[in-house]
C-alpha positions as CSV (number, residue, x, y, z in Angstrom):
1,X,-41.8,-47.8,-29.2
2,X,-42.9,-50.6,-27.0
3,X,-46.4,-50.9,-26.6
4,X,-47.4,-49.7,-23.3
5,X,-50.8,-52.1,-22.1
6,X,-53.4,-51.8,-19.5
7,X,-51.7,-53.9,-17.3
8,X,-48.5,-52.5,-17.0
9,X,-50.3,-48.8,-16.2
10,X,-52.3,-50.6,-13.8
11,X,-49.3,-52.4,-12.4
12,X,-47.2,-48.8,-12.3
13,X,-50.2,-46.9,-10.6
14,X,-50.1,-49.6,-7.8
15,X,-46.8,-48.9,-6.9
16,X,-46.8,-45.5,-7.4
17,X,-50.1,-44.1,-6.6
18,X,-49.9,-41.9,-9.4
19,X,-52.5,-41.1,-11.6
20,X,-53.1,-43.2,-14.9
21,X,-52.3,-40.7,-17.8
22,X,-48.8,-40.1,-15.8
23,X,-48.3,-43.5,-15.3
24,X,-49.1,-44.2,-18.8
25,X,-46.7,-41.1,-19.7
26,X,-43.9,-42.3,-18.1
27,X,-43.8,-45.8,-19.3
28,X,-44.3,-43.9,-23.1
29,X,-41.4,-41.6,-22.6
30,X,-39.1,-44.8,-21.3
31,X,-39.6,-47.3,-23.3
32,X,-41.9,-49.3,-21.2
33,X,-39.8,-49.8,-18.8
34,X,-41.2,-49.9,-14.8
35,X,-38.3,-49.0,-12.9
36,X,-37.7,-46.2,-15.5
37,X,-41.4,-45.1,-15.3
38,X,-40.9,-45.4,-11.5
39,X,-38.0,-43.3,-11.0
40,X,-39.4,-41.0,-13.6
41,X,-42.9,-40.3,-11.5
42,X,-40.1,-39.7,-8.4
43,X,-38.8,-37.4,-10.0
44,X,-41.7,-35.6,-10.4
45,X,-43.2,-35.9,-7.0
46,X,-45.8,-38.3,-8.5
47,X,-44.9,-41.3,-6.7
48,X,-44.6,-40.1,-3.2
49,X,-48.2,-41.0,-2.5
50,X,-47.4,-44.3,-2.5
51,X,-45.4,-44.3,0.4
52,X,-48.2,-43.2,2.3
53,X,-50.3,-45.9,1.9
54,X,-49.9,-48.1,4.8
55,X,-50.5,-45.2,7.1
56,X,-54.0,-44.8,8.6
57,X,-55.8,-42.1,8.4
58,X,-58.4,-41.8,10.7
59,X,-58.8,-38.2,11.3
60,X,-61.1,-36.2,8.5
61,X,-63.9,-34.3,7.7
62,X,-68.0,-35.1,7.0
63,X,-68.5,-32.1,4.2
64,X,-71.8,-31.2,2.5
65,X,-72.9,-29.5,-0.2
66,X,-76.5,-28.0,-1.1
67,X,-77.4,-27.4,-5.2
68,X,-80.5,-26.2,-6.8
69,X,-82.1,-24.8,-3.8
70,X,-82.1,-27.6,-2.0
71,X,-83.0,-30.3,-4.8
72,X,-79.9,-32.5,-4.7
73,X,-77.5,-32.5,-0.9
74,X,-74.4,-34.3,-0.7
75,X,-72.7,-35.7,2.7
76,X,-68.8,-36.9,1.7
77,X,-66.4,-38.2,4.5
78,X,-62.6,-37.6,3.5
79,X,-59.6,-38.3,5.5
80,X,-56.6,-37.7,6.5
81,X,-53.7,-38.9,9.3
82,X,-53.8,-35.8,11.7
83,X,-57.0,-33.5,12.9
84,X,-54.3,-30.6,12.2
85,X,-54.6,-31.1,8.3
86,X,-58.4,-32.0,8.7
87,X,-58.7,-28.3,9.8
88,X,-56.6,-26.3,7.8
89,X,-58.7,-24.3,4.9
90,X,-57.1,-26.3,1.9
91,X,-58.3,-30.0,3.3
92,X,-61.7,-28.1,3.8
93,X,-61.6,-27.2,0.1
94,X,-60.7,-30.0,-0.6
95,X,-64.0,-31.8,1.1
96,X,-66.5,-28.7,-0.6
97,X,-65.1,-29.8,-4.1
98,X,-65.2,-32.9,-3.7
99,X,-69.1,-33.0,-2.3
100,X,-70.0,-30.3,-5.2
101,X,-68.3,-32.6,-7.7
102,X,-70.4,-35.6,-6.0
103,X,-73.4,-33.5,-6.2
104,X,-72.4,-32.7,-10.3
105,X,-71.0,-36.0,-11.9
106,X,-73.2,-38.6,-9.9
107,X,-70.7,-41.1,-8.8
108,X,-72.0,-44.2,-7.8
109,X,-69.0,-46.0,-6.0
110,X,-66.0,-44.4,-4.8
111,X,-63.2,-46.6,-6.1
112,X,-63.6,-49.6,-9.0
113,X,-63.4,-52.4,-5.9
114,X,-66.5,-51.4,-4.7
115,X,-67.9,-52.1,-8.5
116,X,-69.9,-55.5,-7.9
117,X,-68.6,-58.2,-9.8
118,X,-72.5,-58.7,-11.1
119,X,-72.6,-55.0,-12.5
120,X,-69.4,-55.3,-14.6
121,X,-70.6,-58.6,-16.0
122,X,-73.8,-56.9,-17.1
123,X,-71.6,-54.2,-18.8
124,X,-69.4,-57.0,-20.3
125,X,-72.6,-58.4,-21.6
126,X,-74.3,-55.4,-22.8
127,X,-71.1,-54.2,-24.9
128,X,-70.7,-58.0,-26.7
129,X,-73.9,-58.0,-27.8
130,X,-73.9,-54.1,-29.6
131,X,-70.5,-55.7,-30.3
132,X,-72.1,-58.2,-32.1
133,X,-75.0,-56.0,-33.6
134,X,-72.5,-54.3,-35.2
135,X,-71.6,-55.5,-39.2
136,X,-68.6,-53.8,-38.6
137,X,-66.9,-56.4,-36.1
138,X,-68.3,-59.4,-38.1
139,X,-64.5,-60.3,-38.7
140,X,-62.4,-58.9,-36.0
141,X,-60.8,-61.3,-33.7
142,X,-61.6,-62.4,-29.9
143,X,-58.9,-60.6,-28.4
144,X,-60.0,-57.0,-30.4
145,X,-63.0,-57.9,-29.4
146,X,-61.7,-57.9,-25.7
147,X,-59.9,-54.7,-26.1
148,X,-63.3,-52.7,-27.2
149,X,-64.9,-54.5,-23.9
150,X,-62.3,-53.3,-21.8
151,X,-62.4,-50.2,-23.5
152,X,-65.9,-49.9,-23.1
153,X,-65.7,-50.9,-19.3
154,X,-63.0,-48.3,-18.8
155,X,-65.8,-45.9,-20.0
156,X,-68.0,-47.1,-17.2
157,X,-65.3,-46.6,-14.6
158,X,-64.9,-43.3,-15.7
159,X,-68.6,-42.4,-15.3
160,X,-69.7,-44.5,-12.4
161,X,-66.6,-44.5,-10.4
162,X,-65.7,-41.0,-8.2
163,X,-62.3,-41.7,-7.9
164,X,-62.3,-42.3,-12.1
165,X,-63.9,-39.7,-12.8
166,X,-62.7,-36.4,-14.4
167,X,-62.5,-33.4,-11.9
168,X,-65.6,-30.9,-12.9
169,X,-63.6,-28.2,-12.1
170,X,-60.7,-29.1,-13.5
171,X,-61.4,-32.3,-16.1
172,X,-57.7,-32.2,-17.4
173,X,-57.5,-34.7,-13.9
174,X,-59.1,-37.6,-12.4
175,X,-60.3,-37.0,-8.7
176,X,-57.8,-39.4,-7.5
177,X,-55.6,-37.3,-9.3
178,X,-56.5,-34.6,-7.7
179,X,-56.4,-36.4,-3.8
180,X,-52.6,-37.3,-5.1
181,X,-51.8,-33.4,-5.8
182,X,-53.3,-32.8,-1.9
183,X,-51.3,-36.1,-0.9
184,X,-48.1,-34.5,-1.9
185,X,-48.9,-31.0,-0.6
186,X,-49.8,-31.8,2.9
187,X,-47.4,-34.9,3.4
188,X,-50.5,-36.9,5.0
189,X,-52.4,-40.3,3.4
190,X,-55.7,-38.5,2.3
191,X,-58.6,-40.8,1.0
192,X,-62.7,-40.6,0.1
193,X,-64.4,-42.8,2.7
194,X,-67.9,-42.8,0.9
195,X,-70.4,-40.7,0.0
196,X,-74.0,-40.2,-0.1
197,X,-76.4,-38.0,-2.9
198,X,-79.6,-37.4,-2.1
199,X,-82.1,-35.9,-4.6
200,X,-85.4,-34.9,-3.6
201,X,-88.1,-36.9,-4.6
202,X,-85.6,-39.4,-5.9
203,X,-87.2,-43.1,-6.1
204,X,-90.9,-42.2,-4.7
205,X,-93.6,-43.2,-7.5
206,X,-95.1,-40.4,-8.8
207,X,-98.4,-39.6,-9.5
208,X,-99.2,-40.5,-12.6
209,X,-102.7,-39.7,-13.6
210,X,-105.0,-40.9,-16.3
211,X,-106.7,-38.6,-18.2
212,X,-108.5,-40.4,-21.0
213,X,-109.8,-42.4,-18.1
214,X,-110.8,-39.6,-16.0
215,X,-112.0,-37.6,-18.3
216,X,-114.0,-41.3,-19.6
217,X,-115.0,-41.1,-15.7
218,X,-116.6,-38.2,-15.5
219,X,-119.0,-38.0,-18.8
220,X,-120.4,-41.4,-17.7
221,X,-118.5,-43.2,-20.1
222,X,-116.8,-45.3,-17.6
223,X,-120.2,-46.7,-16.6
């Protein structure tokens, strides 16, 4: 069996717009070969999101969602070619999940572009060096070496990237596996805009106080 690489899933899922384990399937089950894999994801309806690309989509919904009595809100803008889909109940679903998923997994970037080519180098950097802090890998090549890094950064994608990320209601799919399934269902270009997450009290200082002091304070002891 021909080995099926990163790049040429990548590669498939760019001219597909299928999600990564069925691009990876279909490239497994012929042989590696893309105009195979491509006609295979046809078949299945998991290529015709691709076609949809170039359209604009410009009509959509602003969706929140509310957890934990208030303690963490969510504002997601998702959309879609016509106002007709925007307001049918499914895209409206669609918007909740996704802004109750937001709200759940913590995404901090919608899609891996937005990743800053400063934060990846940091992860890069931080996975040589336990890399290298481990005895196992004393004698393992560069390019294994690279394939654990990009396996490792794959990891990140998954965790800080919403459109990476496994669905919480469903985690057998990715949330851009999940905009394909609506993609094919409603026949209109559907994409995540950007998000915000709030959580109260997120990134004010605290009071911290001082009790040894305070306590130090009040016998005299601090005189």
């Amino acid at each position: 069996m021909a080995e099926i690489t990163a790049a040429a899933v990548k590669a498939l899922r760019e001219k597909t717009g299928a999600g990564m384990m069925e691009c990876k399937k279909a490239l497994a089950e012929t042989g590696g070969d893309e105009a195979k894999a491509i006609q295979f994801l046809r078949e299945r309806g998991l290529a015709s999101a691709k076609k949809k690309e170039g359209r604009v989509a410009a009509e959509g919904v602003v969706g929140s969602y509310i957890h934990m009595g208030g303690k963490v809100g969510v504002l997601v803008e998702v959309n879609c070619e016509t106002d007709f889909v925007a307001r049918t109940e499914e895209f409206q679903a669609l918007v909740k999940d996704i802004a109750m998923h937001v709200a759940a997994a913590e995404p901090r970037y919608v899609a891996r572009e937005e990743v800053p080519a400063d934060v990846l180098d940091k992860e890069r950097e931080i996975t040589r060096a336990q890399i290298a802090n481990d005895p196992k890998n004393a004698n393992k090549p560069e390019q294994v070496i690279e394939k654990i890094v990009e396996g490792r950064l794959n990891k990140f994608y998954e965790e800080a990237v919403l459109l990476d990320q496994p669905f919480v209601k469903d985690p057998a799919k990715t949330i851009n596996e999940l905009l394909t399934e609506k993609i094919a269902k409603t026949g209109e270009r559907i994409t995540v805009r950007r998000f915000t997450r709030y959580k109260m009290g997120e990134g004010l200082a605290k009071r911290e106080d001082d009790f040894a002091s305070e306590v130090a304070s009040m016998s005299g002891g601090g005189q």
